[in-house]
C-alpha positions as CSV (number, residue, x, y, z in Angstrom):
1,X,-2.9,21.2,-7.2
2,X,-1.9,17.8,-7.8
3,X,-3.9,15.0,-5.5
4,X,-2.4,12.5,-3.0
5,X,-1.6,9.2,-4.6
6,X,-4.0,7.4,-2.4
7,X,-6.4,9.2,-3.8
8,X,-6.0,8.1,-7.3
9,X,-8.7,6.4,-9.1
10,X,-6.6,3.3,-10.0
11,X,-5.8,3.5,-5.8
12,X,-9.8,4.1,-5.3
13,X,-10.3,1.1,-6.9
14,X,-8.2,-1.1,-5.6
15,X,-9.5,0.2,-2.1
16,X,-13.0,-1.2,-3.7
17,X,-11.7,-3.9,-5.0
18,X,-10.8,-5.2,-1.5
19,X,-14.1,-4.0,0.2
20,X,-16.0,-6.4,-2.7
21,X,-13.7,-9.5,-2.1
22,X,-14.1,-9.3,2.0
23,X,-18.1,-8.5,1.5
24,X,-17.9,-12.1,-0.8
25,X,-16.4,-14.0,1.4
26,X,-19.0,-15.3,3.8
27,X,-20.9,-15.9,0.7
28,X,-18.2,-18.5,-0.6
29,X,-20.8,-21.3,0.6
30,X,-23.4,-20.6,1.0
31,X,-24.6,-18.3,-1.7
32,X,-22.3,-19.2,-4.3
33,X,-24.2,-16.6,-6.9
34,X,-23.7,-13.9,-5.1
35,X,-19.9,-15.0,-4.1
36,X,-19.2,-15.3,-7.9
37,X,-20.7,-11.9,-8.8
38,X,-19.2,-9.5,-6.0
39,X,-15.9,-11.6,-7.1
40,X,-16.5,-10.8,-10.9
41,X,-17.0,-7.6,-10.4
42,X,-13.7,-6.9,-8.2
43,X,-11.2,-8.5,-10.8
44,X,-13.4,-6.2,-13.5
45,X,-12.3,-3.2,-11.4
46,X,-8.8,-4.7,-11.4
47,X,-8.8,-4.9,-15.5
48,X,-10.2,-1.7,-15.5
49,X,-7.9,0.1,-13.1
50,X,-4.7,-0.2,-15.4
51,X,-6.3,1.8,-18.6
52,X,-8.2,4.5,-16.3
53,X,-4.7,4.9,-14.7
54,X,-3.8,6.1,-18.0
55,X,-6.3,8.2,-19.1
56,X,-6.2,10.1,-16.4
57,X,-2.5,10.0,-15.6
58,X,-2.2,8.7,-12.3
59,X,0.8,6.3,-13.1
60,X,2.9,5.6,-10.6
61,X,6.7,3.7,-10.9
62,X,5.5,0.7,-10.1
63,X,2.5,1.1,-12.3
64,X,3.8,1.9,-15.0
């Protein structure tokens, strides 16, 4: 049974991705630490998407 492109991990992370970069912003001034690390850590998952996308192929057209 093959599973619902939204529900690919690349997609799963992107999903994440976007939950991290909201929960930084109200951080953006005054807690610039925590800002950079919730930011560093969502562009990680972006790098990281690409090559897990791969492995397990879950590709899409545009993807690819």
């Amino acid at each position: 049974m093959e599973m619902s492109i939204p529900l690919h991990a690349p997609n799963v992370l992107g999903y994440f991705r976007f939950l991290m970069i909201a929960a930084a912003w109200p951080f953006g001034m005054t807690d610039p630490q925590t800002f950079l690390g919730l930011h560093l850590t969502a562009h990680l998952l972006g790098v990281l998407a690409a090559p897990l996308g791969s492995l397990l192929g879950q590709k899409s057209f545009f993807g690819t």
